[in-house]
N, C-alpha and C positions, 0 to 999 in steps of 0.2 A: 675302772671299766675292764682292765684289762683282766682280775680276777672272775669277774661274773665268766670273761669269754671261758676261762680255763674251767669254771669249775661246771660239771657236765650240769648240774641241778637247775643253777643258773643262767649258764645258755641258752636256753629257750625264752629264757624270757626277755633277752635282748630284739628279737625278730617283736615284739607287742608291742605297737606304736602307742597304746593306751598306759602301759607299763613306763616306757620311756618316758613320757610326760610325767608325770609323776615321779621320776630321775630329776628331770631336767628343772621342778619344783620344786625340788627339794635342793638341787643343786644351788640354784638361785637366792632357797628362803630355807635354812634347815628348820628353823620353829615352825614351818606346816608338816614334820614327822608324827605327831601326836593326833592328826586329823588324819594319818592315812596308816595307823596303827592295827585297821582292822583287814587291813589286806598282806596276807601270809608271804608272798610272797617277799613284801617291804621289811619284814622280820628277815627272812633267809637271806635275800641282798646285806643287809645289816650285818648279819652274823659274820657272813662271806669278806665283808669289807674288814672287818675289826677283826678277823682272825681268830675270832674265839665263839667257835660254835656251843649253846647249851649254855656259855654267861645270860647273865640280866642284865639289860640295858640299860642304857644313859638316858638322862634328860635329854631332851630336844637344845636347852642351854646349854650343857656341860658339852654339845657336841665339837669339836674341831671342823669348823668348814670346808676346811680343805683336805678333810680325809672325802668329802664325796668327789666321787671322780665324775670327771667331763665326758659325754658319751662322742663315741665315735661320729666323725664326721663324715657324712659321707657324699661333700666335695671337698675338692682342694683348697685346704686352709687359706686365707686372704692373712698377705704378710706383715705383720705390725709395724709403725715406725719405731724406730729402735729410739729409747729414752737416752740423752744425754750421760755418760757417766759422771757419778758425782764426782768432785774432786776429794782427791787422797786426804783424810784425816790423818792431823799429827801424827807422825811414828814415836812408838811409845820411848824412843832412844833420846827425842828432841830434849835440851837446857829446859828450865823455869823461863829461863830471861826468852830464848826462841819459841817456846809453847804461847807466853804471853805477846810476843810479838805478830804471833801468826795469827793468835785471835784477833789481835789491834786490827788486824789489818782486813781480815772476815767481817769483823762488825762497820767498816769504815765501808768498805766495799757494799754491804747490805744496806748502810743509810742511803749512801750515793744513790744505790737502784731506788728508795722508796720515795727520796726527793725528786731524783726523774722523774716518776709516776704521776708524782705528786702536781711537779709543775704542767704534765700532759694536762692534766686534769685542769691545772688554775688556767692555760690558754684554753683551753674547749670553752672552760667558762666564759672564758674574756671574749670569745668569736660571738658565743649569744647574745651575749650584752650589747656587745658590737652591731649585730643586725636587729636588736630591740632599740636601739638608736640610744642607749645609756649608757653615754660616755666617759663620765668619769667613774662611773661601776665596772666598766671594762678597762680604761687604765689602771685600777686598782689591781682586778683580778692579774691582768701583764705585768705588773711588779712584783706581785707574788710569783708568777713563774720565773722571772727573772731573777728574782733571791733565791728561788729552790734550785734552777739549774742556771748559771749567768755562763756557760760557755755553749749555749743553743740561741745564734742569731734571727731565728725567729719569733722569738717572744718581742726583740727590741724591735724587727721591720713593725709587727702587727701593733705597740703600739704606737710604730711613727707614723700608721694608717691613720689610729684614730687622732692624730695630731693634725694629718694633714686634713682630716673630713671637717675638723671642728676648724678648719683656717687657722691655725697656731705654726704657721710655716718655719719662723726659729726654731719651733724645738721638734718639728718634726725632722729638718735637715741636721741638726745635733744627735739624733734620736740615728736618723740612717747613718751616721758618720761611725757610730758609737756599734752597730751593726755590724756593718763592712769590717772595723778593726778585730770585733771576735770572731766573725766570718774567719778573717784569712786568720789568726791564731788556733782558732778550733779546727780548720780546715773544712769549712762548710763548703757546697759547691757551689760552683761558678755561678752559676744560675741566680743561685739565691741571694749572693754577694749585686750582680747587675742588677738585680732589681731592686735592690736597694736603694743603689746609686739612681738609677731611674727615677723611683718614685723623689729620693732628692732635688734632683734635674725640674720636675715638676714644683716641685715647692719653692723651689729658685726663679720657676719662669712667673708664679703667681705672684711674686716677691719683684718682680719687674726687672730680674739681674740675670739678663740672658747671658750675659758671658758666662756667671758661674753654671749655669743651668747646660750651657752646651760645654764646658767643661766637663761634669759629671754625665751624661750622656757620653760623651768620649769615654771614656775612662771606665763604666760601663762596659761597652762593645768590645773594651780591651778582656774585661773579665769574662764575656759571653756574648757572641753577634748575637742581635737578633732585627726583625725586619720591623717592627712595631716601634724599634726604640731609634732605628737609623730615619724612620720617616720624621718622628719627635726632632732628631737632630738637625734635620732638611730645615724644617719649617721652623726652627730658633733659628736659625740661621739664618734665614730669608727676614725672620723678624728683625733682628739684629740688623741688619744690612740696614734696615726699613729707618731704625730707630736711631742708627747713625746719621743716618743721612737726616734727619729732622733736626737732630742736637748739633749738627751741623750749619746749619741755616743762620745766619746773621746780615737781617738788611742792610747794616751799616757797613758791613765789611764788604758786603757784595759793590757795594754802590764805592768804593773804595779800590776794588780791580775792577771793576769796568773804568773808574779814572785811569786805573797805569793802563787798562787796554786803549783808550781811546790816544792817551801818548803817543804808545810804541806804534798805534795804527796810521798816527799822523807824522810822525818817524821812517813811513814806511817796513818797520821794522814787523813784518808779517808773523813772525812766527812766534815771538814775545805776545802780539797782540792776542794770536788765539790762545796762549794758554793764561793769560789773564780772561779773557772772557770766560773759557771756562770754568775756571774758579768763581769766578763773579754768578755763573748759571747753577754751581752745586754749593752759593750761600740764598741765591734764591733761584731757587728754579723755574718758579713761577711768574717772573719778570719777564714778560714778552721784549722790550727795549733791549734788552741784555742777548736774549737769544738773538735779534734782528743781528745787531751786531758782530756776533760771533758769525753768524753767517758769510758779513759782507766781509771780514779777516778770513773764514774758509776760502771764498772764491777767490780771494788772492794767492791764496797757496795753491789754487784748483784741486782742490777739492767740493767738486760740486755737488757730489750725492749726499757729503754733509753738511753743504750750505743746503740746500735743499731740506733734509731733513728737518733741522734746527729751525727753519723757518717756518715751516710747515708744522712744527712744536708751537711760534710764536699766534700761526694763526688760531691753532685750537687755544688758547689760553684768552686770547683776544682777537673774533674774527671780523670787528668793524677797524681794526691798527692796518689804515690805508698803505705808509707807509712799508707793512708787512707784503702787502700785496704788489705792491709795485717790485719790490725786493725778486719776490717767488716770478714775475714776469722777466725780470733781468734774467735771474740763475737759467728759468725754463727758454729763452733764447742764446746764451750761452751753451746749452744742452741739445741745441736745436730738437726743443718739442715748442717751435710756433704757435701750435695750433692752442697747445696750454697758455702759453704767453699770454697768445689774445684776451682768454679768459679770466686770466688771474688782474691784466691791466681794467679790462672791461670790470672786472668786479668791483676793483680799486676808484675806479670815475660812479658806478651806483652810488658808493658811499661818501665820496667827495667830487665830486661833476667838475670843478677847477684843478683841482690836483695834477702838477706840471708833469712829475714826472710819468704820472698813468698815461698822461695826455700822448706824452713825447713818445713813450713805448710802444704803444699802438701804433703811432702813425707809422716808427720805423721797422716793427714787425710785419705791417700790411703792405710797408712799401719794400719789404726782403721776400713777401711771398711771391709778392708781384713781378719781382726781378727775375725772381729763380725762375718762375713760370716761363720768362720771354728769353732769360739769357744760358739756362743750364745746359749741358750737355747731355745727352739722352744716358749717358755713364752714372751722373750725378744726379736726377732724376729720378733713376731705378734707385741709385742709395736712399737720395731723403725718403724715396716709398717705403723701401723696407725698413726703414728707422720708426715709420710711423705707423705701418701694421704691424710693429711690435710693442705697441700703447693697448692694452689691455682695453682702452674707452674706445679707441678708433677701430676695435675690433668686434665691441660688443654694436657699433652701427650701424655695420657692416654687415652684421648677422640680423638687423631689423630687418623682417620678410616687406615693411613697405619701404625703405631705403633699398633694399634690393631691387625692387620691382622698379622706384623711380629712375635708376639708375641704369636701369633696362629700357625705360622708355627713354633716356637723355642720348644714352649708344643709339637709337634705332634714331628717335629722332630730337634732333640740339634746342628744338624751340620746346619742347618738354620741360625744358632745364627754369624756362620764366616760371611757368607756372608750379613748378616747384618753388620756386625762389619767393613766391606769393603767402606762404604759409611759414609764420616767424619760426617756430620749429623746425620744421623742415632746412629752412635757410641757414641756422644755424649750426646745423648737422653736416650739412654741404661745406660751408663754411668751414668746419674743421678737416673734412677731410681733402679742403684744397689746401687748408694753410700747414697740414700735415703733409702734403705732397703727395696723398693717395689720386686723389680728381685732380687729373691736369685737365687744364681751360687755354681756350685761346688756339 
């Protein structure tokens, strides 16, 4: 292009955007010269370009491409990505023995890359097969990628997928074991090494062997925290705890330490006792007699809030177990909560109406409310109150808008209090919050 600018003839015809086209088609296709042979100009350009004005021209075939020139641009060229250089070909100085060496090792290099390829290609395959649900057409395709390239640890995780889909859990956690080793040899990432193990972790839990299963979750997190796989590890764990505790369970053995607790309990010896009952409670836990027991060895050591508890275990498991009742009336006098006493001895005479020691509890709870009423000090009076407006039930009573109210008519005036006392509910209610020491009488 640079000749047309110089040569005066053909300068002008650089400004002809109908001319330039017909450059720029030629440029592109030089066998359309022969279709544009009748415009005089395309001869003189010709001439101008090949330097030989007054010759006879060429074929359109015979022509060299790249004698036509690229016309000027006229914006700022957009800058090419620069091609890779090839590598240095033999210097022509190399041995026979080095020249053949260098080629070994070009052709070795160039298999390598087409096996790569090769294996991209055999797992793409295997992923469709995979979500067409033809599974062993997809482990096949995964074993060809894994011959073409066997130091890329994701051909082995994808087919330890389709191992675990199909339930084949052995050789899907063989399959991630076999992963993870050329992971960390090839230096795969982390990432892809944990999930490995994970998906393992998984195949171990459906395999019912949560130790290993929260094993490889550990070991996992060690390769790559993540929060998906720490929740997995939570909940084998709470499994495990679960499953312990079942395989744990032996009626005969439990019934076996409640014998040494019942011993050491008539031994006096309190502290032996409870931890035989406990043992005897985590071979069966569902033995309410057993829990009773451990209770009445707590409240010898005073510890009443786990005599309490334990008993109150034994009632949910068995809530007609009279003696349970009588039990939770002792502890709740002990506790000075009275007012529960009552109720738990009251519940204990519903379900057996002879029952000595319900009998006996009551009388002595009614006759400690009765006492405190006529003999406390106004010092100890305010205590057991504020002991008992801190019962969560003696509060919610309190807060009844008709317990209120009757309670307003018994202050204003005392014969109010009969006919409150007329309605069993009512009475009831009254009832606890004298033997709670909230309502002083008398």
């Amino acid at each position: 292009m640079a000749k047309l600018a110089l040569d005066p003839k053909t300068r002008p015809y650089l400004n002809d955007p109908e001319f330039m086209t017909k450059i720029q088609t030629l440029q592109r296709d030089p066998n359309q010269l022969t279709t544009m042979l009748g415009d005089p100009r395309i001869m003189e350009v010709f001439q101008v370009m090949i330097g030989a004005s007054g010759m006879d021209m060429r074929s359109a075939d015979d022509m060299d491409t790249e004698d036509v020139a690229t016309p000027v641009a006229t914006t700022t060229p957009v800058p090419t990505k620069k091609e890779p250089e090839p590598e240095p070909e033999p210097q022509e100085d190399m041995t026979p023995e080095e020249k053949e060496i260098h080629d070994q090792k070009k052709a070795q290099e160039k298999k390598i890359n087409e096996e790569k390829k090769a294996s991209v290609e055999a797992k793409v395959k295997g992923n469709e097969l995979y979500k067409a649900k033809q599974f062993e057409d997809a482990l096949a395709a995964y074993d060809e990628a894994i011959a073409l390239d066997p130091t890329n640890m994701t051909f082995l995780s994808n087919k330890a997928a389709v191992y675990f889909t199909t339930k084949q859990y052995d050789e899907c956690i063989a399959v991630c074991a076999q992963a993870v080793e050329v992971g960390k040899e090839n230096r795969a990432p982390f990432e892809d090494r944990a999930k490995a193990l994970t998906r393992s972790a998984k195949a171990h839990q459906k395999k019912k062997d949560l130790a290993g299963a929260i094993e490889m979750c550990q070991q996992a997190q060690l390769e790559s925290y993540d929060k998906a796989t720490e929740r997995l590890l939570k909940t084998l764990e709470l499994e495990k705890r679960k499953s312990d505790n079942i395989a744990y369970q032996d009626d005969d053995l439990a019934e076996a330490a409640k014998q040494r607790g019942n011993t050491h309990f008539r031994n006096k010896v309190w502290g032996d006792a409870v931890k035989e009952y406990e043992e005897a409670v985590k071979r069966a836990p569902k033995n309410a007699p057993i829990r009773n027991n451990l209770s009445a060895a707590l409240c010898k050591v005073m510890d009443f809030n786990g005599a309490k508890r334990e008993i109150e275990k034994a009632l949910d498991l068995d809530p007609k177990y009279v003696k349970a009742w009588a039990r939770k009336g002792d502890i709740e006098v002990l506790m000075k909560e009275n007012h529960k006493a009552m109720d738990s001895y009251r519940k204990g005479l519903e379900l057996d109406p002879t029952n000595a020691t319900c009998k006996e509890g009551l009388r002595k709870v009614t006759a400690m409310v009765n006492y405190g009423q006529a003999n406390m000090t106004d010092e100890e009076k305010k205590e057991r109150a504020e002991h008992g407006l801190a019962d969560p039930e003696i509060q919610a009573i309190l807060q009844d808008p008709v317990m209120r109210q009757v309670l307003n008519d018994m202050s204003e005036n005392p014969s109010a209090g009969q006919k409150a006392m007329s309605d069993p509910g009512m009475r009831a209610k009254l009832e606890k919050l004298i033997a709670a020491g909230v309502l002083q009488t008398g």
